[in-house]
Phi, psi and omega in degrees: 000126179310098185271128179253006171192116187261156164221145182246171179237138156258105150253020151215098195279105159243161172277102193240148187219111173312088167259159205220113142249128200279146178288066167222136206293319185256354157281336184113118173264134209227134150223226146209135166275108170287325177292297167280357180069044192229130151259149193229107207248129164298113193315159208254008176285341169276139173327337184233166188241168174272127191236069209264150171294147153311049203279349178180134165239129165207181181294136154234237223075109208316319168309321178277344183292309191316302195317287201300270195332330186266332200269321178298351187256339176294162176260307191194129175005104207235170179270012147301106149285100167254122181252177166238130182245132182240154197243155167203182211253145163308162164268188199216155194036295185234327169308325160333318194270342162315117162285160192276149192250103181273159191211107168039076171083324186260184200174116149323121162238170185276140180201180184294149184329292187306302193300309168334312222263323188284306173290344162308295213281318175298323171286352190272284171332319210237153186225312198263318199270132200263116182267174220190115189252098178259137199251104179256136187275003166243042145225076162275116203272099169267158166286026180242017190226115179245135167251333177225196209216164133247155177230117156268141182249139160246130138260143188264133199295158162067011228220347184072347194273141162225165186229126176253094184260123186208115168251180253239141185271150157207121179245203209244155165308317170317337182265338182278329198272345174261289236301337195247310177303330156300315184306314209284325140315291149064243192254351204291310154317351190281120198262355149206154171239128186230144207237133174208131190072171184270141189293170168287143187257160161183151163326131160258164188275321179187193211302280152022306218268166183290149201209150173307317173317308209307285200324352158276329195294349182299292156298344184297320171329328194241033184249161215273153167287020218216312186313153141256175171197155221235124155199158192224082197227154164256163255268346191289292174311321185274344186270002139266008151324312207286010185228009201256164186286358175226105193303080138046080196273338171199153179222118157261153197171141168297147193300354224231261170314318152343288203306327167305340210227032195286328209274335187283343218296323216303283193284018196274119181076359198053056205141274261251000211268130192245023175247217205218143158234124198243121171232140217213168179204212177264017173282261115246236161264104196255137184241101195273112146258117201351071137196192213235147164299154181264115205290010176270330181206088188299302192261068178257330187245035184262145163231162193226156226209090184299139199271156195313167153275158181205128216272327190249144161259114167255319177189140169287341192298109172112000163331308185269338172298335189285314182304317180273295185314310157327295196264007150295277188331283217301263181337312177282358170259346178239072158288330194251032162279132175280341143252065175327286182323309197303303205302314210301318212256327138322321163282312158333289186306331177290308192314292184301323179293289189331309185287314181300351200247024177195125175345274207304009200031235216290323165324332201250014190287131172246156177255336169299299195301337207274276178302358165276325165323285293195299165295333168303305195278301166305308179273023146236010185224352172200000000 
């Protein structure tokens, strides 16, 4: 069936920012123990402080990475609707009296500072991919509630070392039971849905209650029958996706998360599974095409799909999202090639090479160098 319209869902909305901190005495000194996996950064009790370069602040969040990274790979505007839907906090005190700020078509609603900075940085960013702001009023900002994030990357120049500070999304049982009575709206047009990273966590009240483990299979549960869906979760989130009633159209995961989740495979659909599991590392790719792995000899009924060479590694972060953001674009643009699968999971890897080979990572995906890749790799290996 032809999709005419994708949606991605952010139920963790961030601000994200790259920094290069330099091995230097009077800018602030960084370094790395390779042997021990330790950085050392000089303290701000010495004359000089850490003065790091600025390589890039933009929206993240793992949904938004797929979105921006899928908006960087279009050539130009098609009758395919990709949305990006985002969840964020009411505003609050004087901020109430904001009217929402249309921009060429998109729209600023009101919300708390942080949610403002997050749909800037999400409009700036996206050109083909439409984001799209539902504002739920029970992530009203308490101290038992983070609705939205800054996440910092440091790298130490030269050095291959990064440091990550990312903190933790967290809503209420309340947020989660409105976050889903919206979905089921939504979600109701959408010819795929795509899931990307782990939901926000929070207490449950008791056995009953929705539990983060729970929430994709939850949406899945409501999602229309006509829909596929795309998700790229870790294997605790994902395994009861493999039992809800509505099964999962392609699943991505790392080679790592695959293995958490091995014990599930046996009972899934009883069998039955007519979608693709795709799993990867820096080798490449191992492929499930409707069917289930043998939880006896797991990767046996796999065909594998080796990954590009790449002569510098600078960071692996956001690696899989350029894989899942890759192999979306390719598929939903090439419906009628009798080899979808093959281009759609070759191309994923050119995404993912492109991003490991340059400072800015997923920031730094060129879609030309991205199709140099990508023509290379296919007409020499299939």
């Amino acid at each position: 069936m032809p999709i005419k319209k994708a949606t991605i869902l952010e139920f963790a909305p961030t601000a994200d920012e790259i920094w290069n901190l330099d091995r230097n005495e009077i800018d602030g000194y960084a370094d790395y123990n390779i042997e021990k996996g330790l950085v050392s950064i000089l303290d701000t009790a010495h004359d000089a402080k850490p003065r790091p370069e600025i390589l890039a602040v933009y929206a993240g969040g793992k949904a938004t990475n797929v979105a921006r990274i899928i908006d960087r790979l279009l050539d130009n505007k098609s009758n395919i609707e990709i949305e990006l839907v985002t969840f964020l906090p009411p505003p609050q005190g004087v901020l109430c009296k904001l009217s929402p700020i249309k921009i060429n078509g998109m729209e600023i609603v009101p919300s708390t500072p942080a949610g403002i900075y997050v749909q800037a940085l999400q409009i700036s960013d996206l050109i083909n991919v439409k984001p799209r702001f539902e504002i739920i009023e029970e992530l009203q900002g308490t101290s038992g509630i983070q609705a939205t994030r800054r996440c910092i990357e440091m790298i130490i120049k030269d050095t291959g070392a990064t440091i990550n500070f990312s903190p933790r999304i967290i809503w209420t049982q309340k947020t989660v039971y409105n976050v889903l009575d919206k979905l089921e709206k939504v979600i109701s047009d959408t010819d795929m849905l795509i899931l990307a990273g782990a939901p926000p966590i929070w207490k449950s009240n008791d056995d009953r209650s929705i539990t983060p483990q729970d929430f994709y299979a939850e949406i899945l549960n409501i999602v229309p029958s006509k829909c596929d869906v795309s998700i790229d979760t870790r294997g605790y989130y994902l395994h009861k996706c493999l039992f809800s009633k509505k099964l999962p159209t392609f699943i991505f995961m790392n080679k790592n998360e695959f293995l958490e989740v091995s014990g599930s495979w046996k009972n899934v659909n009883k069998g039955n599974f007519f979608g693709t599991i795709i799993v990867h590392n820096k080798e490449g790719c191992w492929v499930w095409d409707k069917n289930i792995p043998n939880i006896d000899n797991l990767f046996s009924g796999s065909v594998f799909y080796p990954s590009p060479k790449v002569e510098k590694v600078y960071s692996t972060i956001g690696a899989g999202d350029a894989m899942h953001a890759g192999f979306l674009k390719e598929w939903i643009y090439s419906e009628n090639d009798k080899n979808r699968l093959t281009r759609s999971i070759i191309y994923s890897q050119a995404v993912s090479a492109v991003s490991v080979s340059n400072e800015k990572a997923t920031h730094g995906i060129d879609k030309f160098i991205v199709r140099q890749v990508f023509e290379k790799n296919y007409h020499q290996n299939y």
